[in-house]
C-alpha positions in Angstrom: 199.0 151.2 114.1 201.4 149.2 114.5 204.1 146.9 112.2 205.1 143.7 112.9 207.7 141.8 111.1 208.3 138.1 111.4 210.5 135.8 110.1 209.7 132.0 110.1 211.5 129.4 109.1 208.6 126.7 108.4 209.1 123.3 107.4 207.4 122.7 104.0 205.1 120.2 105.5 203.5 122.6 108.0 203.7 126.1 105.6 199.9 125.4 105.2 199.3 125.1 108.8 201.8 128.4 109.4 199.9 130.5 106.7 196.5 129.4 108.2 197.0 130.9 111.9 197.9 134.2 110.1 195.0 133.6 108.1 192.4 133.1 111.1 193.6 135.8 112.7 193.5 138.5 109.4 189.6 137.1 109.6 188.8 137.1 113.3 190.6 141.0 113.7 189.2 142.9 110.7 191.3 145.5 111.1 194.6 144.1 110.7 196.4 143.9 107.3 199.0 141.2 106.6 201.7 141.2 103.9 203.6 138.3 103.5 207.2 137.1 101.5 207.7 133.6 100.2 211.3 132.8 99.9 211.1 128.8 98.8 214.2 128.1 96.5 213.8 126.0 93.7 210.3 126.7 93.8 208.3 127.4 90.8 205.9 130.3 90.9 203.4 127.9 90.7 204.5 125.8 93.2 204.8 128.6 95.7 200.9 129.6 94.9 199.8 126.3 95.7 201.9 126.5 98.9 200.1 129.3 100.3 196.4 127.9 99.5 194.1 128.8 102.6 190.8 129.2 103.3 189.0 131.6 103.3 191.3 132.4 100.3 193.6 135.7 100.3 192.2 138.5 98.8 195.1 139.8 97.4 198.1 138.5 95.7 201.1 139.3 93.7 203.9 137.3 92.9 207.3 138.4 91.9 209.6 136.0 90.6 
């Protein structure tokens, strides 16, 4: 298997829409795993959560702040 790093830089207005195409493909490909890093200064935790909102919803998240 193999790793695959990216790093975007994303508009704020279009993280959703980033986030989604990483989430469509996690769902179409089963066996992929995705791990993913939020850096949004001046950012609440909170904020950042509701950033990341797609559907279906991730099934696993921790947030370090």
């Amino acid at each position: 298997m193999l790793k695959v790093i990216v790093i975007a830089q994303v508009p704020e207005a279009l993280i959703n829409e980033f986030l989604q195409v990483l989430r469509d493909f996690d769902v179409k490909h089963p066996g992929c795993h995705f791990g993913m890093t939020i850096d949004a200064p001046g950012k609440s935790v909170e904020e950042i959560e509701e950033m990341i909102g797609v559907e279906p919803p991730l099934a696993f998240r921790k947030t370090i702040s």
